[in-house]
N, C-alpha and C positions, 0 to 999 in steps of 0.2 A: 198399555201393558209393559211391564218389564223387558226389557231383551234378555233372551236366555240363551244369548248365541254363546259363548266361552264356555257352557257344559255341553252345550247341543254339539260344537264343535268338539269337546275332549270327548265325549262319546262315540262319535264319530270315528275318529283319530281308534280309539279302543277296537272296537270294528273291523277296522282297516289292518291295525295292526296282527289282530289275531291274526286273519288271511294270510296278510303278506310273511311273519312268521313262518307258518303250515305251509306256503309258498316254500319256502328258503330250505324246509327240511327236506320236502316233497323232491326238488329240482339237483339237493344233494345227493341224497338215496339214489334218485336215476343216474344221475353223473357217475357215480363211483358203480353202482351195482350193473348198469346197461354197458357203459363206455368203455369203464377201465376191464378187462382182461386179468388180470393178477386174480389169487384166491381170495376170498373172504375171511373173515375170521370167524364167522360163523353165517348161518346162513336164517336170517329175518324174512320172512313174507312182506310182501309190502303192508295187507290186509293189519297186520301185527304191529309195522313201523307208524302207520298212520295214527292206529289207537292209541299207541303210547304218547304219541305228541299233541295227540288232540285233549288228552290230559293233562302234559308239561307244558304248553303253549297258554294255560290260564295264569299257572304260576310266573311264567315269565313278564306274561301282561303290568302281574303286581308287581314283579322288579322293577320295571316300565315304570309303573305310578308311585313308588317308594321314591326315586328317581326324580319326579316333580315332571317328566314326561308330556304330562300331560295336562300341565298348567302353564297358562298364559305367560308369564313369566321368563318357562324355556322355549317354549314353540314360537315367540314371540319373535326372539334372538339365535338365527342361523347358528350360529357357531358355538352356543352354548347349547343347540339342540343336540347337533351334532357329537359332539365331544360326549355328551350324559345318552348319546345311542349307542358310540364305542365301550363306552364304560358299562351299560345296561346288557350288551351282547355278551360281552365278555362274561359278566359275573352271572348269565341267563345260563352261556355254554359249561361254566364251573357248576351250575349249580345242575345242570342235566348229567353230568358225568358223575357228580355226587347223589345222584337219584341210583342211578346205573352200579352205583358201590352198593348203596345201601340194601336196594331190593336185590342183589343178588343177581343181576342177569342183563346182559347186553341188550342196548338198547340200538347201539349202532351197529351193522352190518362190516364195517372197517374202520380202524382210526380216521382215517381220511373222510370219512363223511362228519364226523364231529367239524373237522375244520373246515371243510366244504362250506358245512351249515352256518357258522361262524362268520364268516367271508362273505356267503349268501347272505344271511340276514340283517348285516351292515350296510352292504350296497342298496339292496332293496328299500329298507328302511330308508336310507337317505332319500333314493328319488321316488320315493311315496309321499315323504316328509314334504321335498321340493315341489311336489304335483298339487298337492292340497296346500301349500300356500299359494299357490298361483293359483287355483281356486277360487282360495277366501279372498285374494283380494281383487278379483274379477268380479265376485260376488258384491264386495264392500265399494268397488268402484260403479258402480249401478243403486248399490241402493241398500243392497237385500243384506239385512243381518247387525247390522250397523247399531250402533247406539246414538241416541240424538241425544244432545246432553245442555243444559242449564247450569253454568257458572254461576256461582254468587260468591261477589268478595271484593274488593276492593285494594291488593295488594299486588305487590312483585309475580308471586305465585300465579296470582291469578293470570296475569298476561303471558307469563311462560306456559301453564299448562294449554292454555287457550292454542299458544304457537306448535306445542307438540304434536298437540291432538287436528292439526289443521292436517296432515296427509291423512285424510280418512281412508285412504283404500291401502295401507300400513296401518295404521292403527285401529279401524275399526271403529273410530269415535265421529262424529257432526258436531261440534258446539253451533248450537243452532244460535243460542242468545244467552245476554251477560249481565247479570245485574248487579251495578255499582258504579263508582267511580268512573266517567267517562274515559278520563286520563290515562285508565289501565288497559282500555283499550287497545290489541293488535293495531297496527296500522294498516296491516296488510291482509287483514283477516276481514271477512264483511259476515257481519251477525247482525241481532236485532239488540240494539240496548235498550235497557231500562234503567233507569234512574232510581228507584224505590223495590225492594224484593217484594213487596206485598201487588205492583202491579204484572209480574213476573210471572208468581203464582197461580194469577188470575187466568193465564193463558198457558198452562203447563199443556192443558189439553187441546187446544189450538194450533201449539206449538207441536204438537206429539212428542212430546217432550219423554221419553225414556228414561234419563239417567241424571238426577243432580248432584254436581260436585258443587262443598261448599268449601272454600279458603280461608274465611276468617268469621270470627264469632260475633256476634253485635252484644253492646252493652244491656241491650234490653232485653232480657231472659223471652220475652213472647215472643220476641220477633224469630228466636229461633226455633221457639216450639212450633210458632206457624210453618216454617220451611218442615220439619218434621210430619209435622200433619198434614201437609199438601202433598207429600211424598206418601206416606201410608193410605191417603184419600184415593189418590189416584196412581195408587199401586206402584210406586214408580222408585226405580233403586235409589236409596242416597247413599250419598259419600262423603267423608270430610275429611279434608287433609289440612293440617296445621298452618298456617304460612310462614310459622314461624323455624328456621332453620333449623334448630337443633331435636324437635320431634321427628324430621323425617332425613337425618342424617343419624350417621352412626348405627348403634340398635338398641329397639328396644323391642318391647315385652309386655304384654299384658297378661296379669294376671289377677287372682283375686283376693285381696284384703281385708280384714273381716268385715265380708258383703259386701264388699265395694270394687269395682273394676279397678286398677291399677296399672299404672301404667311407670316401667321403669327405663330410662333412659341411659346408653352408656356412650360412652365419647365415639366409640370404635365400634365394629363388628367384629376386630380379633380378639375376642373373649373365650374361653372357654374352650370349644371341640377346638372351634380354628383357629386357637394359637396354640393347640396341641399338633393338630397337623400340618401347621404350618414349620413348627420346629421341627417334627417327624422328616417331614420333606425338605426342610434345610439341612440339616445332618446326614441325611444320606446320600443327594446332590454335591454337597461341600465331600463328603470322603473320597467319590467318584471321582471327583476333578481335583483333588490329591496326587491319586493315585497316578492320573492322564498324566497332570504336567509337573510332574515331581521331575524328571529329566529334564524337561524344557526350562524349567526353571531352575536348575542348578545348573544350566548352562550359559543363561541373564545373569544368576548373580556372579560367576565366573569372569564374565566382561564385564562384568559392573564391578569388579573390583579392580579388572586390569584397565578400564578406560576412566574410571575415576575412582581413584587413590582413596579410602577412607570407611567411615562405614558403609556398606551395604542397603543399608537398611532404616526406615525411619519412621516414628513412632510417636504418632500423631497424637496430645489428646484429646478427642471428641466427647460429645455428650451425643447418649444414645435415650433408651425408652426409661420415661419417666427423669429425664436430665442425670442419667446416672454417668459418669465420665467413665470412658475406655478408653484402650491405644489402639489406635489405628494402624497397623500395617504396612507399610507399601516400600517397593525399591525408592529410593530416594533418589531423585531427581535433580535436587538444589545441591550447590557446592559444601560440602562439610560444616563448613562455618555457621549455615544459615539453619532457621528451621527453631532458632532456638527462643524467638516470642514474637508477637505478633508482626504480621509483613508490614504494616503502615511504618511501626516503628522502623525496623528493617533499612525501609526504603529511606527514613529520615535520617538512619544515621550513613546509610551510602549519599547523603546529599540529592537526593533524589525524590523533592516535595509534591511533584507531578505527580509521578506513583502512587505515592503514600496517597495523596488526596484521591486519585482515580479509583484505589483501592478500597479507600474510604467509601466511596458510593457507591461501586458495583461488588466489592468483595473477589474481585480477577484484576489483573492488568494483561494488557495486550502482547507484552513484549516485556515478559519478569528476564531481569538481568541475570535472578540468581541461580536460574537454572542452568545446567552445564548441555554441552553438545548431545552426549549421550542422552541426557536426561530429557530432553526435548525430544527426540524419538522416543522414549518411553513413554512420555506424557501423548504424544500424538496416536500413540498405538493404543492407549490404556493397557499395555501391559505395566506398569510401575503398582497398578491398581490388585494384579493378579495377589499379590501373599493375604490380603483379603478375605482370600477364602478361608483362610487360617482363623480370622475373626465369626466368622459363619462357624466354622467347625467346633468354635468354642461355644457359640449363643452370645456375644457381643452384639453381632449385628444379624442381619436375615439376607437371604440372596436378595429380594427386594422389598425395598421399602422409603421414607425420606431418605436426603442426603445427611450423616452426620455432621451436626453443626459445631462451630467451635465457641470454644465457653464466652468469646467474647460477641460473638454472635446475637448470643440472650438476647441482648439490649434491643436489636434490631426486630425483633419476634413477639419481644413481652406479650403481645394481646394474643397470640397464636401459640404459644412454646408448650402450654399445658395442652393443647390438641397435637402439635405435632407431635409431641414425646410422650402418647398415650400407647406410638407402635413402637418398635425396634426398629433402628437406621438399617438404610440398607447396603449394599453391591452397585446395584442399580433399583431406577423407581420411573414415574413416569417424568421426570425431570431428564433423564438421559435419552425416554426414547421421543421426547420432544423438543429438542435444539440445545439439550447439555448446556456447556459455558457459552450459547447463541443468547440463553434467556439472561436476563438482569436476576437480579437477587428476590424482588419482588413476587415478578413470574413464577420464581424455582418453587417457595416459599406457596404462593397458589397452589402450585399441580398439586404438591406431598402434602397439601392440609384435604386437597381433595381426595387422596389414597388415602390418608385415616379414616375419615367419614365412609367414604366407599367400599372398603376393604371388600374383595371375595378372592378366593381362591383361582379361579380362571381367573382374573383381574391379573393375580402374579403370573400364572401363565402365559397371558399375552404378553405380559411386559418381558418376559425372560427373550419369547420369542424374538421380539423387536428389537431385544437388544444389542444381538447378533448384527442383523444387518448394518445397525447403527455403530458397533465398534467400527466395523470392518469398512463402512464409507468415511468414521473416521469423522463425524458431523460433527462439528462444536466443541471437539477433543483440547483442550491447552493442559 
């Protein structure tokens, strides 16, 4: 039989949540109407308070599952649970105060229990959240609820998912057994292999075999209708995932084309909403930190004109989303003179062929001569980085995203430069909050081809997070 745990589980979760909800309003109403002493603003029965939210407590559920709440996806992942609970409260509490306009008549006993309830229903909700995953995987480490699952495939894909799905009591998954290519075998995973998917089949039921993922397609049209009809035979879910890279990166889409399923592919998942809101939340992020360090920075470029003579300021040009070339920003760092084409060059005409080649291959040198005293404390602090936000505030670049590359760059990227400059450069990406100028060119070039494909919006949040820590210890900073 199929496993039906992931709806039996979001049902659950549904359940649970009503309660704990009805909890949180319940606990507020007493705190404020028993405890506090002060008057009311008007005076609700409890009899009264309880009916109205055992009405609004359905609608907030559906904020809940609008949310995605309640899909594997976010319950899966602590911190994106969390964050879509703060967000689901909040817009749950806007939308009970909005009840309260509409129909005409107080719902809460005093402002303070709206925010009570608020407060209450986040905490709770967390260590509800927290109590039922230790739970499930109490549960999934025993046995109970589990999916047993049949790999068939013969590729990269296949050994990797094989190695995810090995913490069963986090995932939820057993790959009990594998059928393909022995070579693709985990080393460290102990399953049953087969050699041929057709003797594989033969023991789906043997195996209680629940769940098969297949990775890659065979040339011979039967052989897949058989895995098909072994899975419909014996009831059993199937799955198939691409192994090839580019259907299960980026995003896509299915849709329907006359009568035929379609499937559209795009380099990126900042398409559309989210690079509307990503630009939304660039622009008003970037105007904020305007405003902050508008004095702090006119008090940089002050000693940066009194500690090194010249301009200011220097104006880099990069190529951003879709290799469109901008000027880049920043306090200037290098002595006057320099700055003015590429550093290899630079260093060949200061006689300086070590460089120039060092620079050649990593795109940094350890110890650039042509930076001045001051400028090397800017460079160490990434303040020289700050006027930046000036390029954000315009849509040049994004608070995060790749690092912008320089047009001479291309060459070094060709296979990769149409994925990289599918986003907007960024401020910061995961290149800075993972060893900065620590990584080789290579390295850097990996993380930001992984941030196009992977794009989400918490994705930029964490990064922004990280980055904090990481200016300020100052890792990898030249």
């Amino acid at each position: 039989m199929p496993s039906r745990n992931p709806k039996f589980y979001s049902f659950i979760l549904i359940i649970i949540d009503f309660f704990v909800l009805l909890a949180a309003f319940v606990i507020a109403y007493i705190i404020r109407v028993q405890y506090d002493p002060r008057p009311l603003v008007t005076n609700i029965y409890a009899y009264d308070y309880l009916l109205s939210f055992l009405l609004i407590v359905p609608f907030w559920i559906l904020i809940f599952a609008l949310l995605g709440l309640y899909k594997p996806s976010t319950y899966n992942r602590r911190l994106m649970e969390w964050f879509m609970i703060v967000v689901g409260t909040f817009i749950g509490i806007l939308f009970v105060i909005g009840w309260q306009y509409v129909a005409g008549k107080n719902l809460f006993p005093a402002r303070l229990v709206a925010a009570y309830a608020f407060v209450g229903s986040f905490v709770l909700m967390i260590i509800e959240r927290e109590i039922m995953r230790a739970i499930r995987s109490y549960m999934f480490k025993y046995g109970r609820g589990i999916r047993r699952v049949l790999l068939i495939g013969s590729s990269g894909v296949t050994s990797d998912i094989a190695t995810a799905l090995a913490d069963t009591a986090h995932s939820g998954y057993h790959v009990i057994a594998i059928a393909g290519q022995k070579r693709f075998l985990p080393e460290d995973i102990r399953v049953k292999h087969y050699s041929h998917v057709e003797s594989a089949l033969k023991e789906i039921h043997n195996d209680g075999i629940t769940t098969i993922i297949q990775t890659d397609l065979y040339e011979d049209h039967t052989r897949n209708q058989k895995i098909m009809s072994a899975a419909l035979d014996n009831h059993v879910e199937y799955n198939f995932i691409p192994s090839e890279s580019e259907f299960y990166s980026g995003k896509n889409t299915i849709d329907v084309f006359l009568g035929y399923p379609m499937i559209t592919i795009y380099q990126t998942p900042l398409v559309g909403w989210g690079s509307i809101l990503k630009r939304i939340f660039d622009f008003i992020v970037s105007s904020i930190l305007i405003a902050i360090l508008f004095i702090p920075g006119l008090i940089i470029y002050l000693i940066k004109k009194i500690a090194d003579p010249g301009p200011a300021f220097y104006v880099s040009k990069r190529l951003s989303r879709f290799s469109e070339p901008i000027g880049m920003i920043k306090f200037r760092s290098m002595g006057a003179q320099y700055g003015g084409k590429d550093a290899a060059d630079e260093f060949r005409d200061m006689g300086r062929d070590d460089l120039a080649a060092e620079y050649d291959k990593n795109r940094k040198v350890e110890n650039d001569p042509r930076i001045t005293r001051f400028g090397a404390w800017l460079r160490k602090t990434s303040i020289d980085e700050l006027p930046q936000i000036f390029n954000v505030w315009k849509g040049d670049i994004s608070l995060v995203g790749p690092r912008p590359i320089l047009p001479q760059e291309v060459r070094m990227v060709q296979k990769s430069a149409s994925l990289l400059h599918s986003v907007k450069s960024g401020m910061t990406g995961l290149w800075q909050v993972s060893g900065r100028s620590e990584l080789d060119f290579n390295e850097r070039i990996d993380l930001e081809l992984f941030y196009a494909q992977n794009w989400t919006f918490w994705l930029d949040i964490k990064i922004l997070f990280k980055t904090i820590p990481a200016v300020f210890r100052r890792r990898g900073a030249k």
